[in-house]
C-alpha positions in Angstrom: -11.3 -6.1 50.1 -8.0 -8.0 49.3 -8.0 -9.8 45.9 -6.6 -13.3 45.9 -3.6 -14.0 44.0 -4.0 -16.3 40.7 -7.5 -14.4 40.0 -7.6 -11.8 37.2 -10.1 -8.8 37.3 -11.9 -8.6 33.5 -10.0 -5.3 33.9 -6.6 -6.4 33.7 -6.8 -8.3 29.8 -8.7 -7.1 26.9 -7.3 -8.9 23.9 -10.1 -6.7 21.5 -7.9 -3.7 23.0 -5.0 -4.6 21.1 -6.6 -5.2 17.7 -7.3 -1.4 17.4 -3.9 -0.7 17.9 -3.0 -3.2 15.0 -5.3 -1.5 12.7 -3.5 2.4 13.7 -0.4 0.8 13.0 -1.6 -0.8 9.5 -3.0 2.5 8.2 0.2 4.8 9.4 2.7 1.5 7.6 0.2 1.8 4.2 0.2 5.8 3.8 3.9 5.8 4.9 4.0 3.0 2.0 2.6 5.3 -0.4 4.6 8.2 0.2 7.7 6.5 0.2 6.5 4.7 -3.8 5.4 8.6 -4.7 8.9 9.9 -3.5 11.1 6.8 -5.0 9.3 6.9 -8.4 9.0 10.8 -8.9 5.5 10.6 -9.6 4.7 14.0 -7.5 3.4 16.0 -11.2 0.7 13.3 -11.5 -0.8 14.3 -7.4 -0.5 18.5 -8.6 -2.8 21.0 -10.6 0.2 21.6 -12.8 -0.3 19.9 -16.7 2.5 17.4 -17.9 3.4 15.3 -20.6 5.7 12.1 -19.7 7.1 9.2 -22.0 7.4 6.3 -20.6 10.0 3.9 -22.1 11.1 6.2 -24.9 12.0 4.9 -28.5 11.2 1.5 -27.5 7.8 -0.7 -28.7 6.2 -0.4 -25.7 6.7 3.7 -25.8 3.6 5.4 -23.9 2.4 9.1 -23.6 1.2 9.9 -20.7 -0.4 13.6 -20.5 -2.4 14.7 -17.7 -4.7 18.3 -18.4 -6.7 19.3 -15.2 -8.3 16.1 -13.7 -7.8 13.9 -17.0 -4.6 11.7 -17.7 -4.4 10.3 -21.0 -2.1 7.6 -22.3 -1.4 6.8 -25.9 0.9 3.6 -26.7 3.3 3.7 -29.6 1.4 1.1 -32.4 0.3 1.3 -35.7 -2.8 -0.6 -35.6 -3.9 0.4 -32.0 -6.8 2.7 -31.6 -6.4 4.6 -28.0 -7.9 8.5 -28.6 -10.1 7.9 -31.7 -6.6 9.6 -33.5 -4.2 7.4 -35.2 -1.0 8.3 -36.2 2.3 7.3 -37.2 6.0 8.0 -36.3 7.4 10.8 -38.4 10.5 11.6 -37.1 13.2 11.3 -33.8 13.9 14.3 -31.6 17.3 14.5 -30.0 18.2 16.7 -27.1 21.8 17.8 -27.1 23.8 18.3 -23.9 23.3 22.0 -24.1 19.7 22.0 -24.1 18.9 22.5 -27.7 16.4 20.2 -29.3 17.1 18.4 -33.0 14.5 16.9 -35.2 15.2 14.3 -37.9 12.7 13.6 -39.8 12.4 9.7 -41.7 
């Protein structure tokens, strides 16, 4: 049988068949998104088993600490009267790392 021209078959348009692509594409753009934040900000130590130490904004007010052992990542934030670990503590001194590696200490 010969179909007339003009007349679709329910076949030929499912507009619910494109919105499944949309969502394929949305979830490779967001991990692609994610990678590509990991990558530009070097943050690949925080993702491994390995344990770090990082210092964010160093000799500045808003210094932190941030130390990850096994699963748990702590911060501590330069200030006097803050309260992060149950520890308090004070600056003591300035370490300087020369261009051939060695580390100085000065204490204040």
């Amino acid at each position: 049988m010969k179909r007339a021209k003009g007349f679709l078959n329910q076949d030929d348009i499912d507009p619910v068949a494109s919105v499944a692509n949309l969502f394929d594409v949305a979830m490779v753009f967001a991990v692609a998104l994610m990678v590509a934040l990991v990558a530009r900000y070097k943050m690949n130590e925080v993702f491994s088993k390995e344990d770090f130490t990082m210092v964010k904004n160093p000799g500045k007010e808003n210094m932190q600490i941030i130390t990850k052992k096994g699963q748990k990542i702590d911060t501590y934030k330069a200030s006097e009267n803050q309260q992060t670990s149950g520890n308090k503590g004070k600056r003591v001194g300035v370490a300087y790392q020369l261009e051939n590696g060695e580390i100085i200490y000065i204490p204040e």
